[in-house]
C-alpha positions in Angstrom: -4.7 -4.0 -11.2 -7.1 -5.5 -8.4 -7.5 -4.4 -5.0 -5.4 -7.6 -3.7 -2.2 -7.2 -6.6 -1.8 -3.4 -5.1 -1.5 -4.4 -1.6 0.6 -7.4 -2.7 3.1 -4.7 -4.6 3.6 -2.8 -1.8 6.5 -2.7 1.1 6.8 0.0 3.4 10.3 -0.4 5.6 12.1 2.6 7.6 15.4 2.7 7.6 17.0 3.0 11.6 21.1 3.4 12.9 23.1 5.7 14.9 23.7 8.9 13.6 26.5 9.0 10.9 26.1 5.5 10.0 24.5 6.3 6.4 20.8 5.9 7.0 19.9 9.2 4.5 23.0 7.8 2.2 21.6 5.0 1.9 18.6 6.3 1.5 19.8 8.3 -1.8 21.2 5.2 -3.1 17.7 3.6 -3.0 16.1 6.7 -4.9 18.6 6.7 -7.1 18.4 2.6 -8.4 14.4 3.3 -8.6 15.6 6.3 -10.8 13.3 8.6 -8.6 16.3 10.9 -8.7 18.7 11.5 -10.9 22.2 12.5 -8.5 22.7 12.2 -5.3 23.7 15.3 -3.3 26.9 14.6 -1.1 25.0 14.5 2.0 28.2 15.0 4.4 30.1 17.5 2.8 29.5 20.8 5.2 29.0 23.0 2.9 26.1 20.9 1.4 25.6 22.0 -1.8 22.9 20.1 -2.8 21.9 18.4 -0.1 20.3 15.2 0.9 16.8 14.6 -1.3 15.5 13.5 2.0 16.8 16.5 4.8 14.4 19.4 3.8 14.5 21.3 6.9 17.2 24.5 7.3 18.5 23.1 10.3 19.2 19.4 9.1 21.0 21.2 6.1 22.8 23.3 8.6 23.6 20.3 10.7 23.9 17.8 8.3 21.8 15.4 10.7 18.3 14.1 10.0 15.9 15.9 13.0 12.6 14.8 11.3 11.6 11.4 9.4 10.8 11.9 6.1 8.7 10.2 3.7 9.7 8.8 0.2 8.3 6.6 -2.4 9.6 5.3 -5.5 8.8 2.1 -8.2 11.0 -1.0 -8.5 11.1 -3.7 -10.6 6.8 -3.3 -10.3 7.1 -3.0 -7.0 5.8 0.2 -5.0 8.1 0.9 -2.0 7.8 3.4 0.9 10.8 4.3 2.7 10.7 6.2 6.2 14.2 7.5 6.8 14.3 8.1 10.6 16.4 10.8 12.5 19.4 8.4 14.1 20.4 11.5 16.7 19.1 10.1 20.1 17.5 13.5 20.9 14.8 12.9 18.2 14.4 8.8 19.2 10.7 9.7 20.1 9.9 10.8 16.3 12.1 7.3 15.2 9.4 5.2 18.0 6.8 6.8 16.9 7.6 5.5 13.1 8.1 2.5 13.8 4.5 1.8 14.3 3.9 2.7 10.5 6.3 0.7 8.9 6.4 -3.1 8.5 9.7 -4.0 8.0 13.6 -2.1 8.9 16.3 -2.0 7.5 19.5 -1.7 10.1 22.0 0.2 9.3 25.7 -0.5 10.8 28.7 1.4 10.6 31.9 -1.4 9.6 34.5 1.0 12.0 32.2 1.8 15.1 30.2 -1.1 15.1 26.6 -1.7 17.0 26.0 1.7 18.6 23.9 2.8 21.6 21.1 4.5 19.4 21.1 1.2 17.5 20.4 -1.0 20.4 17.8 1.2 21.8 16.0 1.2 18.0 16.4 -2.6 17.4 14.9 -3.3 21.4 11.4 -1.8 19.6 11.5 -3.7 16.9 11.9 -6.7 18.2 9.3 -6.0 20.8 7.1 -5.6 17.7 8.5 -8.6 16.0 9.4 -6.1 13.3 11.6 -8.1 10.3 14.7 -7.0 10.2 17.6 -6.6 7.5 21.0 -5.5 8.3 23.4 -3.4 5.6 26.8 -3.6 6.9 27.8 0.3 5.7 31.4 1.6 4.5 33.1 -1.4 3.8 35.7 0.8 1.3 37.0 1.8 4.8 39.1 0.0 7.7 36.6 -1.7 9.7 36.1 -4.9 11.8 36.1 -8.2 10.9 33.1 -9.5 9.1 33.0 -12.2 11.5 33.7 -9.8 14.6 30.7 -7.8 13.4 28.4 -10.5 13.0 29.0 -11.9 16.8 29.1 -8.3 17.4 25.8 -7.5 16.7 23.5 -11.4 17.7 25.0 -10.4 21.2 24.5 -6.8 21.6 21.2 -6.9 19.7 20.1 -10.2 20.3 19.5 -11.3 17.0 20.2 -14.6 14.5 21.7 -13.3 11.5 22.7 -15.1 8.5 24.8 -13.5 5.5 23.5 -13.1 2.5 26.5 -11.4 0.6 30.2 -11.0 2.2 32.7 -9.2 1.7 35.7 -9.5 -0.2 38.7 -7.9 1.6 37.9 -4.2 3.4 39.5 -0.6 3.5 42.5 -0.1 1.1 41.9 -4.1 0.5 38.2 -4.0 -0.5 38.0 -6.0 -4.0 33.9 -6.5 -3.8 30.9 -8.4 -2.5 30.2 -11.9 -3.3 26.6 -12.1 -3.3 25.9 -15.2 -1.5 22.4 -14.8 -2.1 22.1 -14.6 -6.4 25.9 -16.5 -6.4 27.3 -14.5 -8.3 30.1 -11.7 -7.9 30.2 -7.5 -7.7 34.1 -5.9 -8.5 34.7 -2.6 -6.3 36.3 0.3 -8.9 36.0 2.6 -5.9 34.4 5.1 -9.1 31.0 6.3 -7.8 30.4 7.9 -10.7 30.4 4.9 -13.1 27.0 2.9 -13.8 25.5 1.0 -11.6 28.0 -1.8 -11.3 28.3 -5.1 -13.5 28.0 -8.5 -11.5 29.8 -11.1 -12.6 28.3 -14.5 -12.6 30.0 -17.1 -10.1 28.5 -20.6 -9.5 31.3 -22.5 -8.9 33.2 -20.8 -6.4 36.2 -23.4 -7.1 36.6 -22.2 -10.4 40.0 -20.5 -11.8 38.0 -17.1 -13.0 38.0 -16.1 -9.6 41.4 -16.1 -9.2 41.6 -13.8 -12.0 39.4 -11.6 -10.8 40.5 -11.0 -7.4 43.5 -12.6 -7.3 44.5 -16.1 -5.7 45.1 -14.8 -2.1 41.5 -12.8 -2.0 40.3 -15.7 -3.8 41.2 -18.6 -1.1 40.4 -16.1 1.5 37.0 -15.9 -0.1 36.4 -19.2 -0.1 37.1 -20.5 3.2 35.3 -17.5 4.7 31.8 -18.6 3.0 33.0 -22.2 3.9 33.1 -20.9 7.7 29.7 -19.0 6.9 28.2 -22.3 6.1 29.6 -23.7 8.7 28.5 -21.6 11.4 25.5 -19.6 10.5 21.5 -20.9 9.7 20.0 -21.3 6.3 18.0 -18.0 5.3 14.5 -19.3 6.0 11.8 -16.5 4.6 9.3 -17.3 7.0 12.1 -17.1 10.0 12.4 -13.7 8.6 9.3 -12.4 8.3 8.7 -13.8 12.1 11.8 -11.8 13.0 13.4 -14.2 14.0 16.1 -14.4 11.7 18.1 -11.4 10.3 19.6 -11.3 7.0 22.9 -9.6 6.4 24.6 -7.5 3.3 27.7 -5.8 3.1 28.4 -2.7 0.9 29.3 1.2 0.6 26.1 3.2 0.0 28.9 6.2 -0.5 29.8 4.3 -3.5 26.9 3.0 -4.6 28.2 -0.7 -3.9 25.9 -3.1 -2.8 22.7 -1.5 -2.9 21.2 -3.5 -5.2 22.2 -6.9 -4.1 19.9 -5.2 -0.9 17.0 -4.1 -3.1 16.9 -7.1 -5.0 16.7 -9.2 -2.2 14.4 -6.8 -0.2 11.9 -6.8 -2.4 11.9 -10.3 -2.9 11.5 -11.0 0.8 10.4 -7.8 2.3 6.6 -8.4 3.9 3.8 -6.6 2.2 1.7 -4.6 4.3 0.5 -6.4 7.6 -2.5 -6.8 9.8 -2.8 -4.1 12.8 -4.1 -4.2 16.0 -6.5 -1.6 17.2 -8.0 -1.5 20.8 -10.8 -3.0 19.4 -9.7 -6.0 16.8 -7.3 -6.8 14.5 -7.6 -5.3 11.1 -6.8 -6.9 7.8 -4.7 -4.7 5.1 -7.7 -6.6 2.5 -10.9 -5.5 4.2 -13.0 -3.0 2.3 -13.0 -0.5 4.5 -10.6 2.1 5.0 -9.0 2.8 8.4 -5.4 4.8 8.8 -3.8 6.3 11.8 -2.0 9.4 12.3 1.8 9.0 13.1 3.6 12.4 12.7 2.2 15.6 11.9 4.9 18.4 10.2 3.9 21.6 10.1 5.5 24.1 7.2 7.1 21.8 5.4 6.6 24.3 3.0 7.5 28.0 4.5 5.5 30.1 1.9 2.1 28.1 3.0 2.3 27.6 6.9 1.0 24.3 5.9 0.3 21.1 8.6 0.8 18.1 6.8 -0.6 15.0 9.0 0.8 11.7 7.7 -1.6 8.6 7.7 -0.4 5.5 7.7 -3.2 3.3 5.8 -4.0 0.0 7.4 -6.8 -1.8 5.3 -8.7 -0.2 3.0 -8.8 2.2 0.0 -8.5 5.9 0.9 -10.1 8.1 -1.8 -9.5 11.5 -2.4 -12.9 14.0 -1.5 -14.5 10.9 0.3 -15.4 12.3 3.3 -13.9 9.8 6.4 -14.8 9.4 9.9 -12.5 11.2 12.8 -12.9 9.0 15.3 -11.7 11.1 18.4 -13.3 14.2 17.5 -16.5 12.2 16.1 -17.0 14.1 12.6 -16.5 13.7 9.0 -13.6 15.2 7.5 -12.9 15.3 3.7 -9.7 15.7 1.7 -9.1 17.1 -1.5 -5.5 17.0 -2.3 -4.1 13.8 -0.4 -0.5 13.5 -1.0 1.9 11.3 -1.7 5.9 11.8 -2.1 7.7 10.9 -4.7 11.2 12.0 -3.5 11.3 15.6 -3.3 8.0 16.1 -5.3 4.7 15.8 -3.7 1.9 14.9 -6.0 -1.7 14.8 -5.5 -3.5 10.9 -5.2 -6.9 10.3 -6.0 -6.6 6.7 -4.3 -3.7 4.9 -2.3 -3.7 1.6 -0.7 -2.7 -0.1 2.2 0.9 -0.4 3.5 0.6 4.0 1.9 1.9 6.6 3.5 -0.3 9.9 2.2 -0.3 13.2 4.2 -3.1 15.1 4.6 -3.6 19.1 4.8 -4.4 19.6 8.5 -6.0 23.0 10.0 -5.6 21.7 13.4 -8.1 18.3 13.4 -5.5 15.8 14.0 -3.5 14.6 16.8 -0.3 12.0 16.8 -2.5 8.8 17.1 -5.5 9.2 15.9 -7.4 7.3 13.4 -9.3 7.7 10.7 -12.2 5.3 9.1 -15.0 4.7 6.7 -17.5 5.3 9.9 -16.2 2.1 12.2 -14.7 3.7 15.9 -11.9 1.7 16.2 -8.6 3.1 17.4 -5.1 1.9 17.1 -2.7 2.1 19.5 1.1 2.0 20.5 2.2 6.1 20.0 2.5 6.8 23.5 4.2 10.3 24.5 7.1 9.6 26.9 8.3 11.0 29.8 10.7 14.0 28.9 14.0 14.0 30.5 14.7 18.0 30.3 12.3 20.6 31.6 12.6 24.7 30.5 10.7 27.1 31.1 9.9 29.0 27.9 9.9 33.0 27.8 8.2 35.2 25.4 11.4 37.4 24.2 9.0 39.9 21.9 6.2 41.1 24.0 4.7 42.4 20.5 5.0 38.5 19.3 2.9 36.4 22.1 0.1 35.7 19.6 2.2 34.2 16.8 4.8 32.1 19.9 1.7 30.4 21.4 0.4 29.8 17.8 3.6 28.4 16.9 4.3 26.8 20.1 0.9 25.0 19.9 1.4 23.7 16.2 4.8 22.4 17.0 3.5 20.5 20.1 1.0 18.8 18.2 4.1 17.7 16.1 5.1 15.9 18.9 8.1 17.8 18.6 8.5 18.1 22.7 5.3 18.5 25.1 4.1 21.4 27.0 3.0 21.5 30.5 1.1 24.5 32.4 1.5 25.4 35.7 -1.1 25.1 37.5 -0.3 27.7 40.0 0.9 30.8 37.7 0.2 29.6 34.6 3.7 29.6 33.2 4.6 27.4 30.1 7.2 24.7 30.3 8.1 22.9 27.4 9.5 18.8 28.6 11.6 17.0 26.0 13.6 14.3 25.3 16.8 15.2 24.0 18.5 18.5 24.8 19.0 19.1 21.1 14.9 19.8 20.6 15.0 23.4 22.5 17.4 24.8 19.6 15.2 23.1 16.6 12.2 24.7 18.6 14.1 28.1 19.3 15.1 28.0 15.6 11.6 27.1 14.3 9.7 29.8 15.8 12.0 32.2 14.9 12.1 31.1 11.1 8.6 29.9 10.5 6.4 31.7 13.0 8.2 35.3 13.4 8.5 35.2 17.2 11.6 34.8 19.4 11.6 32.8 22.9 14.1 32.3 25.7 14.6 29.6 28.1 15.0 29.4 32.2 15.9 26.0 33.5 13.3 24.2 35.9 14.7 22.1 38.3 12.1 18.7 37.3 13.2 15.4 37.7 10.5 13.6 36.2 7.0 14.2 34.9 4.5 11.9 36.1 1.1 12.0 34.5 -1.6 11.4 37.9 -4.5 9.1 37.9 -6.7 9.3 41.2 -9.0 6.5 42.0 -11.8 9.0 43.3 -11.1 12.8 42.9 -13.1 13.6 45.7 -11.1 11.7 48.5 -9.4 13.6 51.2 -5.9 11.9 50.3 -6.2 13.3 46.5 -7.6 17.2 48.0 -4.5 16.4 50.1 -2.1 16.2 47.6 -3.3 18.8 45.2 -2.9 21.2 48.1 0.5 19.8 49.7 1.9 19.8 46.1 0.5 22.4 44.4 3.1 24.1 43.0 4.7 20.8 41.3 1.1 20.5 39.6 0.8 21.3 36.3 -1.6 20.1 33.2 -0.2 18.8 30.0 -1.8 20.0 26.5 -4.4 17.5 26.8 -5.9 18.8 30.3 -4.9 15.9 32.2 -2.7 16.3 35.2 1.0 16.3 35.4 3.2 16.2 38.6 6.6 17.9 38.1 8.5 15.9 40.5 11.7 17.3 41.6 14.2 14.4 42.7 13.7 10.7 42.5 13.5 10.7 46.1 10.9 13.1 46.2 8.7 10.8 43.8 9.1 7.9 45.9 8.1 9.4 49.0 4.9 11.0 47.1 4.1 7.5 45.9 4.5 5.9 49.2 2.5 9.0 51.1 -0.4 9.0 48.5 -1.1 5.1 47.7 -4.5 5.5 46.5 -2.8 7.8 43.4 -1.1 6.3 40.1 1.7 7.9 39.0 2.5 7.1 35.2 5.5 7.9 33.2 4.0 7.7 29.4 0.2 9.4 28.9 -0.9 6.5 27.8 -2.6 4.8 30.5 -6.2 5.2 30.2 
């Protein structure tokens, strides 16, 4: 196959909702039609037996909640798709931001009883400030829900977008008959069986035909048809190039649970889906069809396997062949690196690539080179940007609880940092460590992960920090800066790159630093420079 067909085959899409929705579900299903696995474990069942293919982390199992995005790929129909199922919990929305600048296309994920969630509105915002293009899979429709038409208002005002249904619904809950697959016209029975084969479609041109009425009988069947009458009616042609603008949003209906109306998805996603895209670095814009390779760092995961203590850095490749024991260009640290066992993940088996292409996702065995962000070329210095580190909301102070341990805490504290996990600050006046995040959840994954993968045990002591402000100073050598760093010296504290971080207390506080110091910038992501 030429260079061009392989980027042309390829669609990499994460998958984004509020927790509990059925993003790893659907996940499954998705593995499962590409027959990249063979059963799918019940992923909510407490006791999880099996598990979900995609939460390989104790304390997802534990929790049955996604804390970490993982990476799966599987063949379709000749097409090579890379999923990125995203943690939906809002105390890991940083990893979920962070993804969203590898993938080219999402699929939304909408729970038919609760609705567009808060999670989901804060996921979609990024996407559409990215002009990401969107599908929406309208989960659990085997349960009592809302309307179809109630959801679809629903979610163009809370998320401000145009959708259009491709498949609807037939009936819901106890009622659900099936999905009439507006898009292929034809027709998909609900047994409620998951175990049975994928299911048969029936075909159904002429919706004013009599074998409709046999199927689902005459009341579904006049309800059916002057609901897609009213969806004529009131909702825009699907337009592929609308879609791939993002500015219109196809819709589908169906159980992932039950295995219902997952493929009308796929089939349609892979049909429309946009192969890998352009990317702008700081420099230019880079084209997925130059020869040279470039890729960028967006999540690092250390010990994904426990008996190795192994970093895995995961490159997103932009343009470009990547070739295994080619030695590639660092950009930020300036040297050549070379790897020789890339991998790639073919549900819960990693394999070895010799050569991927864009739109890839490979991960790469990392001693401590890489960084969330950085890149990677054939020699160019480009860099990409758009993973900025956000201001946490909770501040702790982290304790050493072995004394015999400190060497393997900082070691592990370090590695999980550079996961992006949740960032650490240093005091500058005693040197104590105090670990910022975003979600209150991170401090027991951290607690839990030290314990489990590096040996050592911490405790926490709550810091009283509003906000951390990264500083910029206009000329460090001005009396107003020496001023500050001497009035507030025991707020000041660097972060793990070295640059400096004001722990501001109260809001109020802030404000009156900002107004007593004009001549310093106080920024809120560390992205500014």
């Amino acid at each position: 196959m030429s260079f061009q067909e392989e980027i042309n085959r390829r669609r990499t899409f994460g998958i984004v909702s509020h927790p509990d929705a059925g993003k790893t579900t659907l996940t499954e299903k998705l593995l499962l039609f590409g027959g990249a696995i063979q059963e799918a474990g019940a992923v909510k069942s407490n006791k999880i037996k099996k598990g979900a293919t995609s939460d390989f982390m104790e304390i997802e199992r534990q929790r049955g909640i996604s804390v970490a995005t993982s990476v799966l790929a599987f063949e379709y129909n000749g097409i090579k798709i890379n999923i990125l199922d995203t943690p939906g919990h809002k105390d890991f929305a940083e990893d979920t931001f962070r993804t969203l600048t590898a993938v080219d296309s999402v699929i939304v994920v909408i729970d038919v009883a609760k609705g567009v969630e808060e999670q989901t509105e804060k996921l979609v915002k990024v996407c559409r400030m990215r002009n990401i293009p969107i599908i929406v899979f309208i989960n659990k429709m085997d349960r009592e829900g809302k309307d179809a038409f109630d959801l679809l208002d629903e979610i163009e005002q809370k998320l401000g977008l145009t959708v259009t249904p491709l498949s609807f619904p037939i009936g819901m809950g106890y009622d659900f008959k099936g999905i009439y697959n507006i898009w292929e016209k034809n027709i998909n029975l609900f047994s409620g069986d998951s175990r049975k084969d994928i299911e048969d479609t029936i075909e159904i041109s002429d919706l004013s035909s009599n074998k409709l009425n046999t199927l689902v009988g005459d009341t579904a069947a006049q309800t059916l048809r002057d609901e897609l009458e009213l969806v004529e009616g009131i909702y825009p042609e699907f337009d592929k190039e609308e879609y791939l603008e993002g500015n219109l949003q196809p819709v589908f209906f169906g159980s992932a649970l039950n295995n219902f109306g997952v493929r009308e998805l796929l089939d349609c996603f892979v049909e429309i889906a946009p192969k890998p895209k352009p990317k702008q670095s700081e420099e230019r814009l880079v084209n997925p069809d130059e020869n040279k390779f470039t890729g960028f760092v967006f999540k690092i995961h250390a010990n994904m396997d426990p008996n190795h203590r192994d970093r895995l850095a995961f490159i997103k490749i932009v343009s470009g062949e990547f070739k295994r024991n080619t030695p590639y260009l660092h950009v930020r640290l300036g040297k050549k690196l070379k790897f020789s066992s890339p991998n790639a993940f073919f549900a819960e088996k990693k394999q070895i690539v010799d050569i991927s292409y864009p739109g890839d996702i490979v991960g790469l065995h990392d001693t401590g080179n890489f960084k969330i962000g950085d890149t990677l070329t054939e020699g160019e210095k480009i860099s990409y940007k758009g993973i900025p580190s956000f201001s946490p909301e909770h501040f702790r102070y982290i304790n050493n609880a072995d004394p015999l341990k400190s060497k393997q805490l900082y070691k592990g504290i370090d590695q999980l940092m550079d996961e992006g996990v949740a960032q650490l600050f240093t005091l500058d006046l005693n040197g104590r460590k105090v670990i910022g995040t975003v979600g209150a959840l991170q401090y027991e994954v951290i607690q839990y992960r030290l314990e489990h993968e590096y040996g050592a045990k911490c405790s926490y002591e709550n810091l009283n920090v509003h906000k951390a402000c990264w500083v910029e100073a206009e000329d460090e050598t001005n009396e107003e800066f020496k001023e500050f760093k001497r009035v507030k010296q025991r707020f000041l504290a660097k972060d793990k790159q070295g640059q400096m971080v004001f722990l501001a207390d109260s809001a109020f506080s802030l404000q009156m630093t900002q107004q007593k110091y004009p001549s310093i910038k106080f920024h809120f992501t560390s992205e500014f420079n």
